[in-house]
Structure formats: structure tokens, C-alpha cells
C-alpha positions as CSV (number, residue, x, y, z in Angstrom):
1,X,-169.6,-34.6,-99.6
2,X,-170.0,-36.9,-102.5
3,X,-168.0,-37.5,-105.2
4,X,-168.6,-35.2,-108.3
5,X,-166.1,-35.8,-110.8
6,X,-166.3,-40.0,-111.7
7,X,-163.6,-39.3,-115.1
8,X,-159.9,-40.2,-113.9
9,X,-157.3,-39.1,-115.9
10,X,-153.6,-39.3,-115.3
11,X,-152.0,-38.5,-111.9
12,X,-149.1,-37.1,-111.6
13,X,-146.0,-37.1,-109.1
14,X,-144.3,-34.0,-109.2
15,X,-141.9,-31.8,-106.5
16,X,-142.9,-29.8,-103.6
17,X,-140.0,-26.9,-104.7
18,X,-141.4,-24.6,-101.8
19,X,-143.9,-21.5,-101.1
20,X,-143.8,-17.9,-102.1
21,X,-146.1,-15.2,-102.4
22,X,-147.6,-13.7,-106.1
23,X,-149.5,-11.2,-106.9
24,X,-153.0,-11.8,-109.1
25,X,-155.7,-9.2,-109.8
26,X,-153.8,-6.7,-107.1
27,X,-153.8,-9.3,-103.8
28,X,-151.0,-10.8,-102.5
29,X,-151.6,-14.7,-102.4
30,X,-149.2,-17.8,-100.2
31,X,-148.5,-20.2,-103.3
32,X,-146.7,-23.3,-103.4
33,X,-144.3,-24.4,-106.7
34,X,-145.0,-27.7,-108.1
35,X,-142.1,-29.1,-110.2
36,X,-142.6,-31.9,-112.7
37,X,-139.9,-33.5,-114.0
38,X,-139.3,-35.3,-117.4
39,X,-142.2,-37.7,-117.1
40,X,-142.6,-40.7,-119.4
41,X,-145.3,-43.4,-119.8
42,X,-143.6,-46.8,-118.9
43,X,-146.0,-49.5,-119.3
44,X,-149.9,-49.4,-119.7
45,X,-152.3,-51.7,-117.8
46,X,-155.5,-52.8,-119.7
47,X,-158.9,-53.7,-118.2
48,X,-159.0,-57.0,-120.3
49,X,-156.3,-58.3,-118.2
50,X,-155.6,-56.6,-115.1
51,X,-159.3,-55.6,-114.5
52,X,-158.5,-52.1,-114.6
53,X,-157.0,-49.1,-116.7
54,X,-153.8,-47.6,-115.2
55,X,-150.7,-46.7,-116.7
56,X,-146.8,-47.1,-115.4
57,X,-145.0,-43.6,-115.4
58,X,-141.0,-43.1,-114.7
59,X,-140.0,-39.9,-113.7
60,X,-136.8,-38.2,-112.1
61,X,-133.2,-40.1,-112.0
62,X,-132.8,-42.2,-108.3
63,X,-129.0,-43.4,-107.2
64,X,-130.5,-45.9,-105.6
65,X,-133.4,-48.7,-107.0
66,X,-134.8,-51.8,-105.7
67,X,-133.5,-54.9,-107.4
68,X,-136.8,-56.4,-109.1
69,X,-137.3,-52.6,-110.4
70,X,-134.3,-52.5,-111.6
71,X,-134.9,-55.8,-114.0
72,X,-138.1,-54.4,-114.7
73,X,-136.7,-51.5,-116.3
74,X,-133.9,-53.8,-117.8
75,X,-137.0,-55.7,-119.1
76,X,-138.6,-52.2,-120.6
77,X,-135.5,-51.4,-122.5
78,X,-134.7,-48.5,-119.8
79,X,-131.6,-47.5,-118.8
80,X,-132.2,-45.0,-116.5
81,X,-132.8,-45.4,-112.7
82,X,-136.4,-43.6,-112.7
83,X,-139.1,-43.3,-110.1
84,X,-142.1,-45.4,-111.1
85,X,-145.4,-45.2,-109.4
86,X,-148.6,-46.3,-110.6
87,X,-152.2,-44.3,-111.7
88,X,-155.0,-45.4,-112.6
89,X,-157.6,-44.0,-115.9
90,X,-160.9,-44.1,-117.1
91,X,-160.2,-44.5,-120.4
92,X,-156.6,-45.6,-122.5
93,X,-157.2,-43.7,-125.6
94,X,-154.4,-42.1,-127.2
95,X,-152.5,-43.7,-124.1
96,X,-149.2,-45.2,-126.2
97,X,-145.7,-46.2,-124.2
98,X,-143.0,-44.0,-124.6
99,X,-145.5,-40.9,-124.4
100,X,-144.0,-37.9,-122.5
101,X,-146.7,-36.2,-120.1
102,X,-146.0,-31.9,-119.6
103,X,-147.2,-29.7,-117.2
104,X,-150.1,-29.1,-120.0
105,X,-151.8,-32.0,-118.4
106,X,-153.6,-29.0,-116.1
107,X,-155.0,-26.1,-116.9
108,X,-155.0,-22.7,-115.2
109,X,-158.7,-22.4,-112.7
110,X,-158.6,-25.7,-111.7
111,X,-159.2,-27.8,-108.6
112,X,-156.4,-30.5,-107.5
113,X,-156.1,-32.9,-104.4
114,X,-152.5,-33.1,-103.3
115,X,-151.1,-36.1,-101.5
116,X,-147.6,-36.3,-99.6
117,X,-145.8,-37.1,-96.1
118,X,-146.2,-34.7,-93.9
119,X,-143.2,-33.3,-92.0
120,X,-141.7,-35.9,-89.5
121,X,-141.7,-34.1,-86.0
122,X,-140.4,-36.7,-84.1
123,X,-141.7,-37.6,-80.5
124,X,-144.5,-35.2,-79.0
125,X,-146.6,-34.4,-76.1
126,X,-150.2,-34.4,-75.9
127,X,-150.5,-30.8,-76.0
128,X,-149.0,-30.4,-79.4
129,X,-150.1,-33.7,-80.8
130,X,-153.6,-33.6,-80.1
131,X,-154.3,-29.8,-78.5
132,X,-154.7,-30.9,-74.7
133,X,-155.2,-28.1,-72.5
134,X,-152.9,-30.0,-69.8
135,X,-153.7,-29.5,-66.1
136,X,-153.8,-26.4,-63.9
137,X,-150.9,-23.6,-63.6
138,X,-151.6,-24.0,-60.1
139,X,-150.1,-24.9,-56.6
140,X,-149.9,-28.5,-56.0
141,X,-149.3,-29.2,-59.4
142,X,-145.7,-29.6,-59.5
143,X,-144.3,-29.8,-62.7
144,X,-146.4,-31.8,-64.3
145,X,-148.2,-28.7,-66.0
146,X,-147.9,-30.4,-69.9
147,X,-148.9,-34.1,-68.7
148,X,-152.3,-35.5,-69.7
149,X,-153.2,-36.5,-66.8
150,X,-155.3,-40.4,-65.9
151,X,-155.5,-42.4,-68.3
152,X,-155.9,-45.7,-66.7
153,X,-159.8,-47.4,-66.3
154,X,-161.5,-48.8,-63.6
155,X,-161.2,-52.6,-62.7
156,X,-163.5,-53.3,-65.4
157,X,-161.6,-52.6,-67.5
158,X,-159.2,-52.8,-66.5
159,X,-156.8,-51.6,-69.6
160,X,-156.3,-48.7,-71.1
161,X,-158.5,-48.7,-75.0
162,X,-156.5,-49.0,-78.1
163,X,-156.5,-45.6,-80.0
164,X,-157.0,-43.5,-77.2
165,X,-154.9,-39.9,-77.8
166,X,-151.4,-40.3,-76.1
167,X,-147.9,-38.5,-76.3
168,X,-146.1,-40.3,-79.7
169,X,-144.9,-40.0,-82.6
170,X,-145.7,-36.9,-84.8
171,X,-146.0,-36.4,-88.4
172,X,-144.7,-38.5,-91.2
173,X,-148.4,-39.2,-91.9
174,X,-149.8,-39.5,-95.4
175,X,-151.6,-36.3,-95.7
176,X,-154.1,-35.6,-98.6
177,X,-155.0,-31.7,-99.4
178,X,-158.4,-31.3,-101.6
179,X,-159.3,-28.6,-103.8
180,X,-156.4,-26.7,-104.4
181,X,-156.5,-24.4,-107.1
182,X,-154.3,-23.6,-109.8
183,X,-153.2,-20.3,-110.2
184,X,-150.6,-20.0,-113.0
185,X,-148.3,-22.5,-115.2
186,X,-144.9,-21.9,-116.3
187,X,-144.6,-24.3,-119.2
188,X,-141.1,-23.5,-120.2
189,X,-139.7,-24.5,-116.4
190,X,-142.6,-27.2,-116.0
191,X,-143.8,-25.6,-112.7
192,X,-147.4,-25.0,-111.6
193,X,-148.3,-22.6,-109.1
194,X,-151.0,-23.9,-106.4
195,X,-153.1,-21.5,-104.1
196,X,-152.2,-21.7,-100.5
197,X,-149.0,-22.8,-98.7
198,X,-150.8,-25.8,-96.9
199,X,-149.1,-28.2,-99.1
200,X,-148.4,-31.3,-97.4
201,X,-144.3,-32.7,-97.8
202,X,-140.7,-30.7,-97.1
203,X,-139.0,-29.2,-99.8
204,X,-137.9,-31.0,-103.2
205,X,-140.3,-34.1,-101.8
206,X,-142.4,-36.0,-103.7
207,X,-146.4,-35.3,-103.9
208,X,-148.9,-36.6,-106.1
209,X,-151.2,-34.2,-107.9
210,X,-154.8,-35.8,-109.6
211,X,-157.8,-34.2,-110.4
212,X,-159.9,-33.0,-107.6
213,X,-163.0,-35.3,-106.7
214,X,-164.8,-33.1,-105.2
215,X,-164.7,-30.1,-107.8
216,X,-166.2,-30.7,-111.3
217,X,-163.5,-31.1,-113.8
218,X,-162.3,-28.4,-116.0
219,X,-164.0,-28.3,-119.6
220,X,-160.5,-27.2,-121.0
221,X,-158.3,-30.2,-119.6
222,X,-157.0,-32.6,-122.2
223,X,-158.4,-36.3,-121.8
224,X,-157.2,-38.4,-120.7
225,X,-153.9,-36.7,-120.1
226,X,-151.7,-34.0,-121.5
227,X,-149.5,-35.7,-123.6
228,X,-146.4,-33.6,-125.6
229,X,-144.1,-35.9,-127.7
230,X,-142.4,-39.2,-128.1
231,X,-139.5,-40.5,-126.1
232,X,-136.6,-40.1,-127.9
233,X,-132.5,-41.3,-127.3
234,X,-131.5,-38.4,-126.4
235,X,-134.8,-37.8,-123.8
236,X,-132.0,-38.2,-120.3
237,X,-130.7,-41.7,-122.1
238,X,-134.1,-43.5,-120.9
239,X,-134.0,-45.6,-123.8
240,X,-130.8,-47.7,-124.4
């Protein structure tokens, strides 16, 4: 399917708090909470010189940072040991530093791609890794019912082909989720309410939430991102 919405505004990184159940127009729908956090514009990139329109947000307080981000914070004037990550925009208008961005960034209706790591599940057969059938229930078998049988070639060949599906490791794959709808917004406790529990991440984990691509974007979305005050002193002591 081809890409229907080319505008890109702000993406956010907010917290997978976990999945409930609501109830909207009498039916019983599997949501999953989206937290944001106190999320502040950083740094802006412009196309003159990086070749491209992105801005730097901070968000959350970390007890542990990476040295160079650390003196890049120092750098910005910040004194708090945020989360930065990177997004990139269409267009930088009305896009100042110090700028807080709210949950009023989305509206209620639309579409959303989700990305996150999903859940680490260690080492796993073929069965549950990749859906094998595994061999026969039968006699002669042994106990080898769970195996996945040959997988070695011929002499030519000779070598078993890079890729093919083996037991390994499980999970802890970066996972995108398109089109997920938004079905309410708590402004006061920053926390949107997604359709479906299919959300990709463990509990108070990090996933980033953009504008669907393949969903037309909602006429009543602020452009190019929903933008509530400046940062202040007293905003968490961000700002020394």
C-alpha cells in the first residue's frame, strides 16, 4: 500500500502504561494507555544546514546518561538527565526551543503507527518461533516430536543457507504497529487511549507514536505539532 499522508509532524515517545478494557457507544473494547511525560523541544535541526527539518526533544528524568549527552545537555543549559531522541518535520514553523509539546498534539479519531521492542522471550524452538508443525506423534519417533527435522543440503551445497528458519533467539525485535486508532485523551493525566491491546513493548517501556502513513491525516490535528507553553524554571529544574 502506498504512502498516503507525505506531511510529517512531530513524533512523539511516550509510555506503554498497560491495557484495559472501555466501553464506547455500548461495546466493550481492549485499549492500551499511552503516557506522555513532560516533553520539551531541545534543539531544532534546519534544512539549510543539516539537509533536513527535525527537532531534538527531552522527555522523562534517566539516572543514568551517556557521557557526550550529558555535555550536550550541559551545552543546552539543561540540568536535568532527560531522554532525547530525534524526529524529523515537514515544516519548522512555530517550532521555537524550549516549547513544551501535550498530549494535544493528537486528536480523538485518528490513525497512529506505534513503534517499540517487543517482549524478549529468550531462546525458542521452531515451533514457537516460526509455527513448525514438528514431526509425527508417532512410533519411531522417539522424543524428538518438537525438532525441525534436516536441515543440512546435499554435496552441492554443501552448507546450510544463511536466514533459513531455526530454533533462536525470540523477541526483542523492533516491532512497528500501523493504524492504530485513537479512542479517547485524558488531557489532565496526559494519557491517550489507543484501540487494541496489540501494542508492541512491556509495561512503563518506551514507544514512539507518529502519524500514521497509511491513513490520511486528521483535518483537526495542529501543524506541525501540539505545542502548550514555554519552558519555565520551575518546569522539573530542566533549565538551570
Amino acid at each position: 500500500m502506498k504512502r498516503i499522508n507525505s506531511l510529517r509532524r512531530i513524533g512523539l515517545l511516550m509510555t506503554n502504561v498497560g491495557h484495559t478494557a472501555m466501553y464506547f457507544d455500548n461495546s466493550r473494547m481492549a485499549v492500551t494507555l499511552l503516557h506522555l511525560s513532560e516533553t520539551y523541544i531541545i534543539d531544532i535541526k534546519g534544512q539549510d544546514k543539516c539537509g533536513y527539518n527535525s527537532v531534538i526533544l527531552g522527555t522523562g528524568d534517566l539516572k543514568k546518561i551517556a557521557k557526550p549527552q550529558l555535555e550536550y545537555l550541559k551545552k543546552k543549559g539543561i540540568n536535568s538527565k532527560c531522554k532525547l531522541y530525534e524526529s524529523r518535520l515537514t515544516d519548522l514553523f512555530g517550532i521555537e526551543c524550549g516549547k513544551k509539546v501535550g498530549v494535544n498534539h493528537f486528536v480523538v479519531g485518528q490513525y497512529l503507527d506505534i513503534t517499540g521492542y517487543s517482549l524478549g522471550k529468550g531462546f525458542a524452538g521452531v515451533m514457537k518461533r516460526h509455527n513448525f508443525s514438528g514431526l509425527r506423534a508417532s512410533h519411531g519417533v522417539s522424543i524428538a516430536h518438537r525438532s525441525q527435522g534436516s536441515t543440512g543440503q546435499c554435496q552441492d551445497p554443501g552448507r546450510v543457507f544463511k536466514g533459513k528458519k531455526m530454533a533462536g533467539h525470540l523477541g526483542n525485535s523492533r516491532v512497528t504497529v500501523q493504524n492504530m486508532k485513537i479512542l479517547s485523551i485524558d488531557c489532565e493525566n496526559s494519557i491517550i487511549a489507543v484501540k487494541g491491546n496489540n501494542v508492541p513493548g512491556f509495561k512503563n517501556s518506551y514507544v514512539f507514536v507518529r502519524d500514521a502513513v497509511k491513513k490520511p491525516l486528521h483535518k483537526d490535528v495542529p501543524f506541525p505539532a501540539g505545542l502548550l507553553l514555554n519552558m519555565s524554571d520551575d518546569a522539573n529544574n530542566l533549565v538551570s
